[in-house]
C-alpha positions as CSV (number, residue, x, y, z in Angstrom):
1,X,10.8,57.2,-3.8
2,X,10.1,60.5,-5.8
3,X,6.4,59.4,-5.8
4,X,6.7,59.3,-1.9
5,X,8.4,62.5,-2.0
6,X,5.9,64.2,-3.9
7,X,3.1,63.3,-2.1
8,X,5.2,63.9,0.6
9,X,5.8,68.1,-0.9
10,X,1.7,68.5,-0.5
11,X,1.5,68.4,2.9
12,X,1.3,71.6,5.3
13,X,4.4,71.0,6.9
14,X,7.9,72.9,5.2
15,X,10.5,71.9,7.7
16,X,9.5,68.2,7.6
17,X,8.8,68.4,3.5
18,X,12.5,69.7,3.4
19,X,14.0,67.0,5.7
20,X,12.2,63.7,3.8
21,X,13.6,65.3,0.5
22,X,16.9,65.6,2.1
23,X,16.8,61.5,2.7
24,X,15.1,60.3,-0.4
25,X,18.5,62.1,-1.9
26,X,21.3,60.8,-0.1
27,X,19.8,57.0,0.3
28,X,23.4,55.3,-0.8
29,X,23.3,51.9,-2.3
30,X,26.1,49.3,-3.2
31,X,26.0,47.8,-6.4
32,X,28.0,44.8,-6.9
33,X,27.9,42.8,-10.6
34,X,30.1,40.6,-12.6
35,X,29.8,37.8,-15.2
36,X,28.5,34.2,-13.8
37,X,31.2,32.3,-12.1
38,X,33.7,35.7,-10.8
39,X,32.8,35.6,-7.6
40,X,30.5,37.9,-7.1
41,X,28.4,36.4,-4.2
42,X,31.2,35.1,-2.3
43,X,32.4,38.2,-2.1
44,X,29.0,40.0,-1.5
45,X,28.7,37.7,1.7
46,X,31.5,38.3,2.8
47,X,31.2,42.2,2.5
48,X,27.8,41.5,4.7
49,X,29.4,40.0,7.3
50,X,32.0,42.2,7.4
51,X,29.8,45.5,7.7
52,X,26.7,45.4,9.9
53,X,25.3,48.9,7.9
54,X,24.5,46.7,5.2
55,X,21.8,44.5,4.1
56,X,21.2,42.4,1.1
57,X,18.2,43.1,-1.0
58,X,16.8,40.4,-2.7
59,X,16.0,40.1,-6.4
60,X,12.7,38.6,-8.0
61,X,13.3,36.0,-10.1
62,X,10.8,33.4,-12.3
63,X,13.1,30.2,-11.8
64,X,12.9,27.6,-9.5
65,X,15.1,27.8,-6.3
66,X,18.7,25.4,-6.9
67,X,19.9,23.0,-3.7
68,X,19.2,25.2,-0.4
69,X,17.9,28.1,-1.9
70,X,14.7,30.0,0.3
71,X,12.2,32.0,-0.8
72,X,12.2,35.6,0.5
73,X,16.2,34.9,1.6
74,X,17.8,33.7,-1.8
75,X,15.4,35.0,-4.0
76,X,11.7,36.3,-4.3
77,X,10.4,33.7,-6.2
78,X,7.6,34.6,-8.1
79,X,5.9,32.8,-11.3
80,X,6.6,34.6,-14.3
81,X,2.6,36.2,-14.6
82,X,2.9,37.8,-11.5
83,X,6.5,39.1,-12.6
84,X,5.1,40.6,-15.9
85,X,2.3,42.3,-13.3
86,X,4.3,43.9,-11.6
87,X,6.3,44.7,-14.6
88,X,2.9,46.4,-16.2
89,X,2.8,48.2,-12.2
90,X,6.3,49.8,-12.5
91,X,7.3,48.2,-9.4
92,X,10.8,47.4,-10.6
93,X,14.0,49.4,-10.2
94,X,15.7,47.0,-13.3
95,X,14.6,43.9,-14.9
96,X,15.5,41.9,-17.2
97,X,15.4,38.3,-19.3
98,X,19.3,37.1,-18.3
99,X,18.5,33.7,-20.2
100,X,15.2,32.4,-22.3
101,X,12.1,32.3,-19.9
102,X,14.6,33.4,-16.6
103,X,13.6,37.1,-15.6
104,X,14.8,38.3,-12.9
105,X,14.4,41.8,-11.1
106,X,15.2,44.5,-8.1
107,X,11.9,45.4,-6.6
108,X,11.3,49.3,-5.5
109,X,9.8,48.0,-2.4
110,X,13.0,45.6,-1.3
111,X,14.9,49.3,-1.4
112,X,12.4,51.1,0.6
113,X,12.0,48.4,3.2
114,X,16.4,48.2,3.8
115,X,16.8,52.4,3.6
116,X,13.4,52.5,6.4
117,X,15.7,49.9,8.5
118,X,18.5,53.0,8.2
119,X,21.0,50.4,6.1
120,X,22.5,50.3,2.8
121,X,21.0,47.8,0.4
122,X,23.4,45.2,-1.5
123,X,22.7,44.5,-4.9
124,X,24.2,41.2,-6.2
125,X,22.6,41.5,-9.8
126,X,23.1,40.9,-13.8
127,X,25.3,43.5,-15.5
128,X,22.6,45.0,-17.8
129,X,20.9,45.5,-14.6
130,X,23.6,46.9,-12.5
131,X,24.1,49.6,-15.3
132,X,20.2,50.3,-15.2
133,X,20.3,51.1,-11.3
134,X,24.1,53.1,-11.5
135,X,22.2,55.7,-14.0
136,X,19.4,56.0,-11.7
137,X,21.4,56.5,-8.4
138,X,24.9,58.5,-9.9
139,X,25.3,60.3,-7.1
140,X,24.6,58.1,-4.5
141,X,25.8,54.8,-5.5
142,X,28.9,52.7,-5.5
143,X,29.5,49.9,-8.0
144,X,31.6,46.9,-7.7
145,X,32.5,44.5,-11.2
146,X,34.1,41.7,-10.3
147,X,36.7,39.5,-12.8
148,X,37.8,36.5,-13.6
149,X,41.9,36.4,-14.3
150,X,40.5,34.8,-17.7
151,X,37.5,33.9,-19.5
152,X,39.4,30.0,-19.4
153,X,39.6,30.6,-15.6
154,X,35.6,31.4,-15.9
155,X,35.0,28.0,-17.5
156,X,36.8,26.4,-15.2
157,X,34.8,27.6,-12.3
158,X,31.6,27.3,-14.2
159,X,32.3,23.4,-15.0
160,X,33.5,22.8,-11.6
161,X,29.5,23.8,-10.3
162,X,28.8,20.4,-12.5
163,X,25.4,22.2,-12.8
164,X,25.6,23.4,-16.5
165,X,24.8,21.3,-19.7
166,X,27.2,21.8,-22.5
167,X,24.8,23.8,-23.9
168,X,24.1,26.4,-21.3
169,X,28.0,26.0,-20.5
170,X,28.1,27.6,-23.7
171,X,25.8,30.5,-23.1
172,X,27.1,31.6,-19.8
173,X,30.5,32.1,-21.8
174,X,29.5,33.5,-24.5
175,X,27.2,36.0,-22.1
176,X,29.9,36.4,-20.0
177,X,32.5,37.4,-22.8
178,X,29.9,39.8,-23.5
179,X,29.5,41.5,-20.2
180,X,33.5,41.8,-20.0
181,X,33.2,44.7,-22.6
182,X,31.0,46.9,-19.9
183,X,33.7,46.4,-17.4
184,X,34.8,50.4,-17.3
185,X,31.4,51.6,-16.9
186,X,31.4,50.9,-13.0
187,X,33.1,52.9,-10.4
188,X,35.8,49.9,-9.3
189,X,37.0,46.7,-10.9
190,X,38.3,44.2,-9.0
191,X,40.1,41.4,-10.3
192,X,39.7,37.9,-8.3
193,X,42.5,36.0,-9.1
194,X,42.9,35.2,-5.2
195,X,39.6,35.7,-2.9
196,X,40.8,36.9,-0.4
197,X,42.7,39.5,-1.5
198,X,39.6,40.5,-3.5
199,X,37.7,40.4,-0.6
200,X,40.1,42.5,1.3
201,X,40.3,44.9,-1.6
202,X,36.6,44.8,-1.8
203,X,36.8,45.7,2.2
204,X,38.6,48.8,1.7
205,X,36.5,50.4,-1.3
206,X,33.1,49.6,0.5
207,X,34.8,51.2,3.9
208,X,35.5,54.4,2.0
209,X,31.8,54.4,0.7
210,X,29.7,54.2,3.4
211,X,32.4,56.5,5.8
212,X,33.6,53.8,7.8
């Protein structure tokens, strides 16, 4: 975006320079993070259904797509050369290595594309990542971190998937007790102990955000 803009500044034109500045700086975005197994895409769908302003942007990511997962719907699923490319190209917003060999990413271009349709991107992404995008957007951004009650309740949900191997059982925890300690760093924590309040709670922060 502030390449845009820049490029944008040289032209001849003041009153449109001034008006394309104007929207580069008040683009809002929703960020929405939490440790595996909170809840954090149930609730992120439902938010999406709930408010048609919204739109989800899709990470990048080097793993393969799990059960009904789509490419370019799920996930951008790209192989892990062309990730580092585009790494080397500065086409990333955040990135990161969540687990060994598993990078996944927000692309620059997946905002550009949801604020040209006039909507609010949705970012359903890693903590380390949501952290990385809050301190590039303060102004403009809302951040969600959803909770477990307890980091037992977590490894109940995350056993119940039946998609984890002891060891990676393991890791999610361990990562998860981790990302627990970054909890106050976002604007609003939300505890999901019962979805639907959460979601309802969730409801009512985003409805404040985007003026609604």
């Amino acid at each position: 975006m502030l390449t845009y803009v820049s490029k944008f500044l040289c032209g001849s034109d003041s009153k449109i320079k001034i008006v394309s500045l104007h929207m580069a700086d008040n683009n809002k975005l929703i960020i929405i993070t939490a440790p595996s197994g909170a809840g954090k895409t149930s609730i992120t769908r439902h938010l999406m259904k709930t408010f048609p302003q919204l739109a989800f942007s899709i990470s990048a990511a080097t793993r393969k797509p799990r059960g009904t997962e789509k490419d370019g719907v799920d996930y951008h699923f790209i192989s892990m050369d062309e990730f580092k490319d585009k790494i080397q190209h500065n086409e990333f917003v955040e990135w990161e290595m969540v687990y060994e060999g598993k990078y996944y990413g927000t692309l620059k271009a997946e905002l550009e594309r949801i604020w040209q349709q006039n909507k609010i991107p949705v970012l359903d992404i890693d903590v380390k990542g949501a952290i990385h995008v809050q301190q590039q957007y303060p102004e403009t951004s809302l951040s969600l971190f959803i909770q477990a009650p307890s980091v037992d309740e977590l490894k109940k949900r995350l056993e119940s998937r039946g998609t984890e191997t002891a060891e990676s059982l393991a890791a999610r925890i361990n990562k998860a007790s981790y990302e627990l300690s970054f909890k106050d760093q976002f604007n609003k924590l939300i505890t999901n102990d019962d979805f639907h309040r959460a979601c309802s709670e969730a409801e009512g922060i985003v409805a404040d955000f985007i003026g609604q």
